[in-house]
C-alpha positions as CSV (number, residue, x, y, z in Angstrom):
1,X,15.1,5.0,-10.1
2,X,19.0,5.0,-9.9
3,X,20.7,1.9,-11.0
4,X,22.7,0.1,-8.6
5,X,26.8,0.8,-8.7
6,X,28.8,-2.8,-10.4
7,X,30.9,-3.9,-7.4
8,X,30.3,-6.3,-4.1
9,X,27.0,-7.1,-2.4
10,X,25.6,-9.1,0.6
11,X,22.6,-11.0,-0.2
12,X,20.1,-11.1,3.1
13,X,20.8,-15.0,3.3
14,X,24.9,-13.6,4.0
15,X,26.6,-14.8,1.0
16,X,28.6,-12.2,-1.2
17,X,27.9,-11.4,-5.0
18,X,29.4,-9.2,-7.8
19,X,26.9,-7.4,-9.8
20,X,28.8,-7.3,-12.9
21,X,26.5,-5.1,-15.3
22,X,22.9,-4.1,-15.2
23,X,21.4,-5.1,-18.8
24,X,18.2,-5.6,-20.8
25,X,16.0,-8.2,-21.7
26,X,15.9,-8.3,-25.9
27,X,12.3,-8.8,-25.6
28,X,10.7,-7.0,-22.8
29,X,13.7,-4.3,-22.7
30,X,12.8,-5.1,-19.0
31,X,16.4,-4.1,-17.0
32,X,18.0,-7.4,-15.6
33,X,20.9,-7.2,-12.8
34,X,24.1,-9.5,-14.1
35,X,26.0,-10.9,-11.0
36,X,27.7,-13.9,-9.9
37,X,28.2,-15.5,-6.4
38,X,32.3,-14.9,-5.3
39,X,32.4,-18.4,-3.8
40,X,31.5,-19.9,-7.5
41,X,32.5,-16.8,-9.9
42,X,32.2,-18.9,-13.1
43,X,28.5,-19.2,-12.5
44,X,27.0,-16.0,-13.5
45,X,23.3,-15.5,-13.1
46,X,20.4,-12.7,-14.0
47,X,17.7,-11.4,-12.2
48,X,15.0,-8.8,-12.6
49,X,16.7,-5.4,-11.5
50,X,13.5,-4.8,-9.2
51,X,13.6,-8.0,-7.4
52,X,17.8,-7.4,-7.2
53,X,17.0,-4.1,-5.3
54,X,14.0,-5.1,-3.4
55,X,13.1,-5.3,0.2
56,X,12.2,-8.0,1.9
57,X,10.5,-9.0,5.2
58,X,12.7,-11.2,7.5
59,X,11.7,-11.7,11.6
60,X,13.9,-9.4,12.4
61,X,12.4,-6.7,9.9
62,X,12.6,-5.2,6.8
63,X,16.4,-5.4,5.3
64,X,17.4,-5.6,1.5
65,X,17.9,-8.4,-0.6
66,X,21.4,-7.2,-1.9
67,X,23.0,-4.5,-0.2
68,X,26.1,-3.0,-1.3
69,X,29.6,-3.9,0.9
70,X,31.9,-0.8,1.7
Protein backbone atom coordinates (compact mmCIF):
# COMPACT_ATOMS: atom_id res chain seq x y z
CA UNK A 1 0.00 0.00 0.00
CA UNK A 2 1.33 3.58 -0.89
CA UNK A 3 0.80 6.23 1.67
CA UNK A 4 -1.24 9.10 0.70
CA UNK A 5 0.84 12.50 -0.42
CA UNK A 6 0.46 15.52 2.86
CA UNK A 7 -1.41 18.24 1.05
CA UNK A 8 -5.44 19.14 0.28
CA UNK A 9 -8.35 16.69 0.10
CA UNK A 10 -12.11 16.65 -0.47
CA UNK A 11 -13.98 14.62 1.88
CA UNK A 12 -17.20 12.86 -0.06
CA UNK A 13 -19.60 15.03 2.22
CA UNK A 14 -17.50 18.30 0.07
CA UNK A 15 -15.69 19.87 2.71
CA UNK A 16 -11.73 20.39 2.25
CA UNK A 17 -8.94 18.88 4.71
CA UNK A 18 -5.14 18.95 5.07
CA UNK A 19 -3.60 15.77 5.82
CA UNK A 20 -0.75 16.97 7.70
CA UNK A 21 1.34 13.69 8.37
CA UNK A 22 0.59 10.01 8.30
CA UNK A 23 1.72 8.59 11.93
CA UNK A 24 1.50 5.63 14.25
CA UNK A 25 -0.37 4.50 16.98
CA UNK A 26 2.29 3.92 20.18
CA UNK A 27 0.39 0.83 20.90
CA UNK A 28 -0.95 -0.90 17.94
CA UNK A 29 1.86 0.74 15.61
CA UNK A 30 -1.50 0.75 13.53
CA UNK A 31 -0.78 3.86 10.73
CA UNK A 32 -3.20 6.83 11.60
CA UNK A 33 -3.81 9.82 8.94
CA UNK A 34 -3.15 13.42 10.82
CA UNK A 35 -5.41 16.16 9.15
CA UNK A 36 -7.38 19.07 9.94
CA UNK A 37 -10.62 20.63 8.34
CA UNK A 38 -9.34 24.25 6.41
CA UNK A 39 -12.51 25.91 7.61
CA UNK A 40 -11.45 25.18 11.44
CA UNK A 41 -7.41 24.54 11.05
CA UNK A 42 -6.76 24.74 14.83
CA UNK A 43 -8.75 21.57 15.24
CA UNK A 44 -6.64 18.80 14.12
CA UNK A 45 -8.03 15.27 14.17
CA UNK A 46 -6.77 11.40 13.48
CA UNK A 47 -8.12 8.67 11.76
CA UNK A 48 -7.28 5.12 10.90
CA UNK A 49 -5.15 5.43 7.55
CA UNK A 50 -7.51 2.63 6.01
CA UNK A 51 -10.70 4.22 6.79
CA UNK A 52 -8.90 7.81 5.50
CA UNK A 53 -8.33 6.05 2.10
CA UNK A 54 -11.37 3.98 1.82
CA UNK A 55 -14.23 3.74 -0.50
CA UNK A 56 -17.41 4.27 0.14
CA UNK A 57 -20.91 3.54 -1.26
CA UNK A 58 -23.02 6.76 -1.96
CA UNK A 59 -26.44 6.58 -4.38
CA UNK A 60 -24.64 7.82 -6.86
CA UNK A 61 -21.85 4.99 -6.57
CA UNK A 62 -18.74 4.21 -5.30
CA UNK A 63 -16.39 7.47 -4.77
CA UNK A 64 -13.64 7.97 -2.00
CA UNK A 65 -13.87 9.21 1.30
CA UNK A 66 -10.84 11.72 0.80
CA UNK A 67 -9.60 12.32 -2.46
CA UNK A 68 -6.75 14.35 -3.21
CA UNK A 69 -7.43 18.24 -4.91
CA UNK A 70 -5.11 19.25 -7.85
Amino acid sequence: MSLPEPGLYRHFKGNDYELLHVARHSETEELMAVYRPLARPESIWVRPLDMFTELVERPEGTVPRFRPLS
